[in-house]
NUDO-410935 format. One record per residue (C-alpha): x, z, y; residue number from 1; residue in three letters. Coordinates in nm, 3 decimals. Each point is the difference from the previous one (the first is absolute). Example, Ala and Ser with C-alpha at 12.3 -4.5 7.8 and 13.67 -1.06 7.14 Angstrom:
<pts>
{c1 = 1.230	c3 = 0.780	c2 = -0.450	resi = 1	resn = ALA} .
{c1 = 0.137	c3 = -0.066	c2 = 0.344	resi = 2	resn = SER} .
</pts>
This chain:
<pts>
{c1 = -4.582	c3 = 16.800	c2 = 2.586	resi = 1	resn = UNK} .
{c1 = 0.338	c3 = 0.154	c2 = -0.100	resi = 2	resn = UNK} .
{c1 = 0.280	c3 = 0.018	c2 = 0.249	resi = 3	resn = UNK} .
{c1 = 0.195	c3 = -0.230	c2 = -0.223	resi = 4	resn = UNK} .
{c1 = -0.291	c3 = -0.258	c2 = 0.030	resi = 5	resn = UNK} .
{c1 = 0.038	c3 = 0.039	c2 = 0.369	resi = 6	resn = UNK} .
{c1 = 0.393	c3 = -0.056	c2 = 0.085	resi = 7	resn = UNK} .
{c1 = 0.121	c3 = -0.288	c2 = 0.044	resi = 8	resn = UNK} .
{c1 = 0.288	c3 = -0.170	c2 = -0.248	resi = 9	resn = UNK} .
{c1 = 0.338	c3 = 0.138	c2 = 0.046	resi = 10	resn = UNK} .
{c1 = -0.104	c3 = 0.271	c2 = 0.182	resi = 11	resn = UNK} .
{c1 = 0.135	c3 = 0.449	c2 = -0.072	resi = 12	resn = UNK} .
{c1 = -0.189	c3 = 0.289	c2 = -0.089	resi = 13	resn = UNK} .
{c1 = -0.050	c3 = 0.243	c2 = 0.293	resi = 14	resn = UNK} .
{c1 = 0.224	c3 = 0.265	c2 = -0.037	resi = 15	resn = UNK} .
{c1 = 0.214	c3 = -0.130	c2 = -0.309	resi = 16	resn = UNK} .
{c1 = 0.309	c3 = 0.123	c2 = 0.102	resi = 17	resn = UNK} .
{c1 = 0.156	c3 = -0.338	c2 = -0.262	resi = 18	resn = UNK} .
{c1 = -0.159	c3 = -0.237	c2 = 0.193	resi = 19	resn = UNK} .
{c1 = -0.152	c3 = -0.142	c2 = -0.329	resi = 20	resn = UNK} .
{c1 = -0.278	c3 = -0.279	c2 = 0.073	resi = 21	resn = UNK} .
{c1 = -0.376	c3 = 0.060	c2 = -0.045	resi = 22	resn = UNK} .
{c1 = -0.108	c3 = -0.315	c2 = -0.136	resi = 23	resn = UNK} .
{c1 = 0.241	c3 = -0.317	c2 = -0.096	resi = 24	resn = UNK} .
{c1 = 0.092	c3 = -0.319	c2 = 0.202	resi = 25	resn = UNK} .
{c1 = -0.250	c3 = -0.311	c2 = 0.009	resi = 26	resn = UNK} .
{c1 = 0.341	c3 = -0.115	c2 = -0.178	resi = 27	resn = UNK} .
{c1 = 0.051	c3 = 0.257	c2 = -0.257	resi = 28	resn = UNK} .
{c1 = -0.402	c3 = 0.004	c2 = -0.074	resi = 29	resn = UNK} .
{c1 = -0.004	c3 = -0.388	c2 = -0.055	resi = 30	resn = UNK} .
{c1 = 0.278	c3 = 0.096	c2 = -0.240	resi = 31	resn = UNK} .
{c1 = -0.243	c3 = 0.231	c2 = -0.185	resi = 32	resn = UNK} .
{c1 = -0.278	c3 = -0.245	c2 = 0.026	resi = 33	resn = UNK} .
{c1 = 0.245	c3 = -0.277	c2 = -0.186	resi = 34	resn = UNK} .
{c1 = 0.114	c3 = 0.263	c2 = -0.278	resi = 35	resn = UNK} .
{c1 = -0.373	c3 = 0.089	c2 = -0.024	resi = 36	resn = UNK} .
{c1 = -0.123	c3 = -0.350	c2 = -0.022	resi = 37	resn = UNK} .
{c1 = 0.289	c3 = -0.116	c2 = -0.263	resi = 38	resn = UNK} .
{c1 = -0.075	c3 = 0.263	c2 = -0.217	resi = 39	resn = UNK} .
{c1 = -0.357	c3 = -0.067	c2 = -0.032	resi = 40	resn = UNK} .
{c1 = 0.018	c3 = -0.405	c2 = 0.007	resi = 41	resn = UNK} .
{c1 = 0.253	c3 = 0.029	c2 = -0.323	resi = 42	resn = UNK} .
{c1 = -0.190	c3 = 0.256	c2 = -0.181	resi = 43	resn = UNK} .
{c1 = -0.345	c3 = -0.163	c2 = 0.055	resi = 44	resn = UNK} .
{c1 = 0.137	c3 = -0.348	c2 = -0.165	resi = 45	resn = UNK} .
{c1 = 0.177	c3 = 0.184	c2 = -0.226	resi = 46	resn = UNK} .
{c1 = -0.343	c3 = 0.232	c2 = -0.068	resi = 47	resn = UNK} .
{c1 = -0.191	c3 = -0.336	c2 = -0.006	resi = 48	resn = UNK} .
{c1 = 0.252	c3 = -0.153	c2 = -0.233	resi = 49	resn = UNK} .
{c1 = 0.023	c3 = 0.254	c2 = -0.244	resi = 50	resn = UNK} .
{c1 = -0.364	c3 = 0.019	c2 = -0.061	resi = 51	resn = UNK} .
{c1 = -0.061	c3 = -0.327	c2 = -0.008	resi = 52	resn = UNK} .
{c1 = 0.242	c3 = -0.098	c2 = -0.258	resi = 53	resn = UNK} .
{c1 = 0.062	c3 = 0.334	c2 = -0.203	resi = 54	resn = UNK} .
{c1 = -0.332	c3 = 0.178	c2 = 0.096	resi = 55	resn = UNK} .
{c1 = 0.195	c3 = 0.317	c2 = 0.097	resi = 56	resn = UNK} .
{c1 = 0.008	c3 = 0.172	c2 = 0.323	resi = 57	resn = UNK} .
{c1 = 0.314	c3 = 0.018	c2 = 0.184	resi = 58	resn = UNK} .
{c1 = -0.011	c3 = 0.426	c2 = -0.040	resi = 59	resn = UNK} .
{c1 = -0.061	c3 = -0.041	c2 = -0.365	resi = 60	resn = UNK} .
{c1 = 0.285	c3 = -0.220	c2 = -0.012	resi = 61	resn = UNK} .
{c1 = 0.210	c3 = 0.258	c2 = 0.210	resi = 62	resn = UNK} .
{c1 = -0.089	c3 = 0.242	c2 = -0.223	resi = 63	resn = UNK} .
{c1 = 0.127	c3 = -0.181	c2 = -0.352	resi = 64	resn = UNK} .
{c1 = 0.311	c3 = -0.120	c2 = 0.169	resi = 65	resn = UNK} .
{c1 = 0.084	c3 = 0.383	c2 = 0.118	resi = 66	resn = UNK} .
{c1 = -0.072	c3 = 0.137	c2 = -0.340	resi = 67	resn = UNK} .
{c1 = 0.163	c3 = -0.275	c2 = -0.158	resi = 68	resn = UNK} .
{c1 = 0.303	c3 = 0.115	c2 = 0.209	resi = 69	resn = UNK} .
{c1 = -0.017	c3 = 0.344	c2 = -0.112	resi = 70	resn = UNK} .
{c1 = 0.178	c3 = 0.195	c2 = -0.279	resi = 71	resn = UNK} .
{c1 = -0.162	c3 = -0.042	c2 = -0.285	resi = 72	resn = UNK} .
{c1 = -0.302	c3 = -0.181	c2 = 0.161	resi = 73	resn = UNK} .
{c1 = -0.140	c3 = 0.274	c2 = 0.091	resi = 74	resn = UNK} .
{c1 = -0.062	c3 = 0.216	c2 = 0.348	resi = 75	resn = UNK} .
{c1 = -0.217	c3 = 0.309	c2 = 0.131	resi = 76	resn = UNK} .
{c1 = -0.317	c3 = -0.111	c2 = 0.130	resi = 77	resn = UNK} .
{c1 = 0.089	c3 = 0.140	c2 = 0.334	resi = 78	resn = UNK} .
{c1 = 0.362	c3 = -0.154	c2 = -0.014	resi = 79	resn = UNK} .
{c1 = -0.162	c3 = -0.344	c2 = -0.046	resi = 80	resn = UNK} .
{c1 = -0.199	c3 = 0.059	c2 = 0.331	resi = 81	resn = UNK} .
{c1 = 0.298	c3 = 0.066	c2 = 0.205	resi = 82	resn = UNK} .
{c1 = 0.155	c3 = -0.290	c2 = -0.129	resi = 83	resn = UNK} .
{c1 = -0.273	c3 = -0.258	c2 = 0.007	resi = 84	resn = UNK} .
{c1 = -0.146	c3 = 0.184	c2 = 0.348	resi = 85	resn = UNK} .
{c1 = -0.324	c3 = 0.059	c2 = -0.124	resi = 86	resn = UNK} .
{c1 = -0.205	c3 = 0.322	c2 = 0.027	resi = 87	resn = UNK} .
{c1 = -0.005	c3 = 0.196	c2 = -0.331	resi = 88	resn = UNK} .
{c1 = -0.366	c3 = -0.032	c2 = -0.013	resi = 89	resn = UNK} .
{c1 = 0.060	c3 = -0.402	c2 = 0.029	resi = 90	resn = UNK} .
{c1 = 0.258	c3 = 0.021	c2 = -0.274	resi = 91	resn = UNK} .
{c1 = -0.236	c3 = 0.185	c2 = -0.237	resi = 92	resn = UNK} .
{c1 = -0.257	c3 = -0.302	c2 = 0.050	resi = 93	resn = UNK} .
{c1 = 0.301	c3 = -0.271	c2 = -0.025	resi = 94	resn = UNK} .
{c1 = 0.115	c3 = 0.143	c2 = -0.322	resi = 95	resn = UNK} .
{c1 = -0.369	c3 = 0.057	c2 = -0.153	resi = 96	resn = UNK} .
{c1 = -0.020	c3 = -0.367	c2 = 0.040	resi = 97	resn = UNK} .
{c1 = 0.298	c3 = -0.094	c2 = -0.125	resi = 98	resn = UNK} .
{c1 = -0.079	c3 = 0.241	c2 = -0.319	resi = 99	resn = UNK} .
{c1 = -0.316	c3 = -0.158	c2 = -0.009	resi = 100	resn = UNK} .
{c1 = 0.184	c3 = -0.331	c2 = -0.024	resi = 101	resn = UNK} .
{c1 = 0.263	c3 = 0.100	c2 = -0.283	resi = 102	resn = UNK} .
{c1 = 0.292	c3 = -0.009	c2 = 0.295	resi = 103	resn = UNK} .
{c1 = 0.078	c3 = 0.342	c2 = 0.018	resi = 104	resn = UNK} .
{c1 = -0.065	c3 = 0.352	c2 = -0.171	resi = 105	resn = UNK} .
{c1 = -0.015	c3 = 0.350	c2 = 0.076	resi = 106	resn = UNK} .
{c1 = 0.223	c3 = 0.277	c2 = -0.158	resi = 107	resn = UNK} .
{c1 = 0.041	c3 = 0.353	c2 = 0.125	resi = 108	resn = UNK} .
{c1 = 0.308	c3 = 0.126	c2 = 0.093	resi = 109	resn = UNK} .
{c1 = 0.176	c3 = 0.207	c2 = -0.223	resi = 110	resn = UNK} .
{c1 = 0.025	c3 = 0.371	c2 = 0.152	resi = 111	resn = UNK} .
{c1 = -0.251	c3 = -0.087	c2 = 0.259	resi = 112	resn = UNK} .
{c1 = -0.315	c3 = 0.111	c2 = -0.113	resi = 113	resn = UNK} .
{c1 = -0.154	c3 = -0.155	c2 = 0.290	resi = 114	resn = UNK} .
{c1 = 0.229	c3 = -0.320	c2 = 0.005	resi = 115	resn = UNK} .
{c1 = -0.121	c3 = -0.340	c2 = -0.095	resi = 116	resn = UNK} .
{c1 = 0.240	c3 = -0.314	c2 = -0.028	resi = 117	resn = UNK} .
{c1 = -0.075	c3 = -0.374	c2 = 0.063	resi = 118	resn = UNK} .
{c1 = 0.161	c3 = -0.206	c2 = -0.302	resi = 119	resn = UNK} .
{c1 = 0.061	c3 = -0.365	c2 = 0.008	resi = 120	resn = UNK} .
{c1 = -0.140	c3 = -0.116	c2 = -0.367	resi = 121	resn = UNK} .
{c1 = 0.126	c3 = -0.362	c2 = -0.174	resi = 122	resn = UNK} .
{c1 = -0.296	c3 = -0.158	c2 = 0.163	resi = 123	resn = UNK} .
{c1 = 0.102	c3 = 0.079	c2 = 0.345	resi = 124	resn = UNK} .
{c1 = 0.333	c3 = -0.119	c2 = -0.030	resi = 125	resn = UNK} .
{c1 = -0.103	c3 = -0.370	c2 = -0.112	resi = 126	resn = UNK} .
{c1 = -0.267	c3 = 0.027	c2 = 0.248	resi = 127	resn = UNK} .
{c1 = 0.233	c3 = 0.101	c2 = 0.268	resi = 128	resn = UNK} .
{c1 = 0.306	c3 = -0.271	c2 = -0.106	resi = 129	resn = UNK} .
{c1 = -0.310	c3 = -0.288	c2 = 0.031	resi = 130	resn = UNK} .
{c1 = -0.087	c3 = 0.128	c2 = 0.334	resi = 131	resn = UNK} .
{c1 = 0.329	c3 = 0.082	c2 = 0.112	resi = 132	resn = UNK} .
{c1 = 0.038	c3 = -0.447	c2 = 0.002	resi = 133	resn = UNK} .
{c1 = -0.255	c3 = -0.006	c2 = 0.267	resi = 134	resn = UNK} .
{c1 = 0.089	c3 = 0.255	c2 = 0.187	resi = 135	resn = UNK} .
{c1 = 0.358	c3 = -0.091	c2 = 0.028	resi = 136	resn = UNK} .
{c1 = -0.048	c3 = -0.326	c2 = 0.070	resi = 137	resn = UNK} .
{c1 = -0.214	c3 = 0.146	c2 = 0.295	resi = 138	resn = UNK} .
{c1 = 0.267	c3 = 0.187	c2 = 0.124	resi = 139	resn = UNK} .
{c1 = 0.213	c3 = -0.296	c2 = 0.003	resi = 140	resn = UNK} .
{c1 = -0.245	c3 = -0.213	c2 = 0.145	resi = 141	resn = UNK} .
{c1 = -0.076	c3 = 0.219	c2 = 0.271	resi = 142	resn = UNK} .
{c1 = 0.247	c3 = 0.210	c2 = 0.076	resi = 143	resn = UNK} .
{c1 = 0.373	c3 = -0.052	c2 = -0.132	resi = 144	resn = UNK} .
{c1 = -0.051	c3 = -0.429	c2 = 0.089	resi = 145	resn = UNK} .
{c1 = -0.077	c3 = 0.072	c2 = 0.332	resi = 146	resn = UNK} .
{c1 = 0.286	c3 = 0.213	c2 = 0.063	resi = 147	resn = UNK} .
{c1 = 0.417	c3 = -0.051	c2 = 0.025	resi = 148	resn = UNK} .
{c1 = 0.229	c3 = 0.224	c2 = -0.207	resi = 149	resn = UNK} .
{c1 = 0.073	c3 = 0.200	c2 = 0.359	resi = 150	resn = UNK} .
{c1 = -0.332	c3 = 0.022	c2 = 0.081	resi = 151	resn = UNK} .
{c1 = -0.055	c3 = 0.122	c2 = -0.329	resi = 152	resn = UNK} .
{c1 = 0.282	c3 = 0.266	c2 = -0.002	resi = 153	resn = UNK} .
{c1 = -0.143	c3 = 0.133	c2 = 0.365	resi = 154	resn = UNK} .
{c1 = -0.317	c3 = 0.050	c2 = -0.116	resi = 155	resn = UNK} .
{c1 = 0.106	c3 = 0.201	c2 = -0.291	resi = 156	resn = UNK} .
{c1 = 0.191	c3 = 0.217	c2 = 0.214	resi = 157	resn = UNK} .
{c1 = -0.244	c3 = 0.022	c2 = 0.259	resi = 158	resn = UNK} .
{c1 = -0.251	c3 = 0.103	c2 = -0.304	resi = 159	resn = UNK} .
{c1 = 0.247	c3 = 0.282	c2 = -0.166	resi = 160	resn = UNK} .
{c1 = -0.003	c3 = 0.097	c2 = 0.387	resi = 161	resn = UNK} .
{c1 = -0.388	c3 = 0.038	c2 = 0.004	resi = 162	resn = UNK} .
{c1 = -0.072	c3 = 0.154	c2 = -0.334	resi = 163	resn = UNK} .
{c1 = 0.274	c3 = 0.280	c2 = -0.002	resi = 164	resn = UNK} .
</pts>
């Protein structure tokens, strides 16, 4: 067992001169727990949702909407994994199927001789504004209705907070 397993909530590092806790509170981890479990009720449902109705995965929706949001429709293979937070390797096999499918094409870069692009075609434009109905609808269904406008203005600051 680690010695982080093995101290107690709330409790400082021997010999950290900051005074800097070990491991959180009981009240700060069932803080992490909630964020945790939110996270992963909303994108399950809106997973199950998506496939259900539009047979696309919620990554391979993530993926049109973030080239769709791009200039000119098009990104770097490895800038759409940082921005969809998949590995490259995962990328590679999102966008294969999404060639596959007529979605999305492959260009290189130009200069790069190593470079490859991700390009959002016609196809996965309609496909994504038919998808984007369900998916929306499960955002508002399960997330924006069941918050107030301050709730909803907190937890946008508290996520800027997290993420930068």
């Amino acid at each position: 067992m680690t010695d982080i397993a093995d101290a107690a909530p709330g409790t400082a590092r021997d010999g950290d001169p900051g005074g800097r806790r070990a491991v959180p509170t009981d009240e700060q981890l069932a803080s992490w727990r909630a964020f945790l479990k939110a996270h992963a009720t909303i994108t399950r449902v809106l997973e199950t949702e998506l496939v259900a109705e539009q047979r696309l995965s919620l990554a391979a929706y993530d993926v049109l909407v973030q080239l769709a949001e791009a200039p000119g429709r098009r990104l770097r293979m490895t800038e759409l994994a940082d921005a969809v937070l998949l590995s490259r390797s995962g990328v590679t096999r999102l966008v294969d199927r999404l060639e596959r499918a007529g979605l999305v094409s492959r260009s290189p870069v130009a200069g790069d001789g190593r470079g490859v692009a991700a390009l959002l075609t016609e196809a996965g434009v309609s496909r994504l504004r038919v998808a984007s109905r369900t998916h929306l609808a499960g955002v508002l269904r399960h997330f924006v209705d069941r918050l107030d406008t301050a709730e909803m203005t907190q937890l946008e600051t508290i996520g800027e907070k997290l993420s930068g």
